[in-house]
C-alpha positions in Angstrom: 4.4 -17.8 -18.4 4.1 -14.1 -17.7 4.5 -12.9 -14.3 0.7 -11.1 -14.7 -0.9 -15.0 -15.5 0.9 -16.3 -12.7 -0.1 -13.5 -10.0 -3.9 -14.1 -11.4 -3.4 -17.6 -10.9 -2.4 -17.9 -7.6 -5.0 -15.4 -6.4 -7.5 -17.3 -8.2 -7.2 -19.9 -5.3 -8.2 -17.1 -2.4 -11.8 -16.5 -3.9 -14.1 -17.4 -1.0 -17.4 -19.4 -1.5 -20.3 -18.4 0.3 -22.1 -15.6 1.6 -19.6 -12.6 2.0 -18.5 -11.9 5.9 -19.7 -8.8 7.9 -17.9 -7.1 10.6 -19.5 -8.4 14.1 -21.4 -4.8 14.5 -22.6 -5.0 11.4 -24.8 -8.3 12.3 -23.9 -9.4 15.9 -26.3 -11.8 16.4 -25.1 -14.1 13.9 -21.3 -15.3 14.2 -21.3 -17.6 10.9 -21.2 -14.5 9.3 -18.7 -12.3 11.1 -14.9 -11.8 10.1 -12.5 -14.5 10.7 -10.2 -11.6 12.9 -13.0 -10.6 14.7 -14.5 -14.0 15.8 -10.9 -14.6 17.4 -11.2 -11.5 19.1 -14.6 -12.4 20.4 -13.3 -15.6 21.7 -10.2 -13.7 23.3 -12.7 -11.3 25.4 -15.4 -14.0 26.4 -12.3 -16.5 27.4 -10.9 -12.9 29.6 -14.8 -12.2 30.7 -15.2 -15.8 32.2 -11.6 -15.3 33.8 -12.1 -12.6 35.5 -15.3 -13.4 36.9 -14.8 -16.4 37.4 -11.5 -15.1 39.9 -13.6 -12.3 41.1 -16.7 -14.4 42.5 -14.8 -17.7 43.7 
């Protein structure tokens, strides 16, 4: 096998299924569609929000 069919091949596996993700600015009110980086960081700054004002008010 050349190295191109094998570099084709195992890319082949990465094509995603589905309808394309956005960036969360793009379409904020729906998360389904947003960027698998950027509904981590979502998470990371509601989990921080909830923190601090949950530290702040008790």
């Amino acid at each position: 096998m050349k190295l191109e069919t094998i570099g084709s091949y195992k890319f082949s596996f990465a094509d995603h299924h589905g309808p394309p993700k956005v960036n969360f600015w793009q379409d904020p009110m729906s998360p389904s569609k947003w960027k698998e980086e950027h509904v981590s960081l979502g998470c990371a700054v509601c989990y921080r929000l909830f923190n601090w004002l949950g530290s702040a008010f008790l």
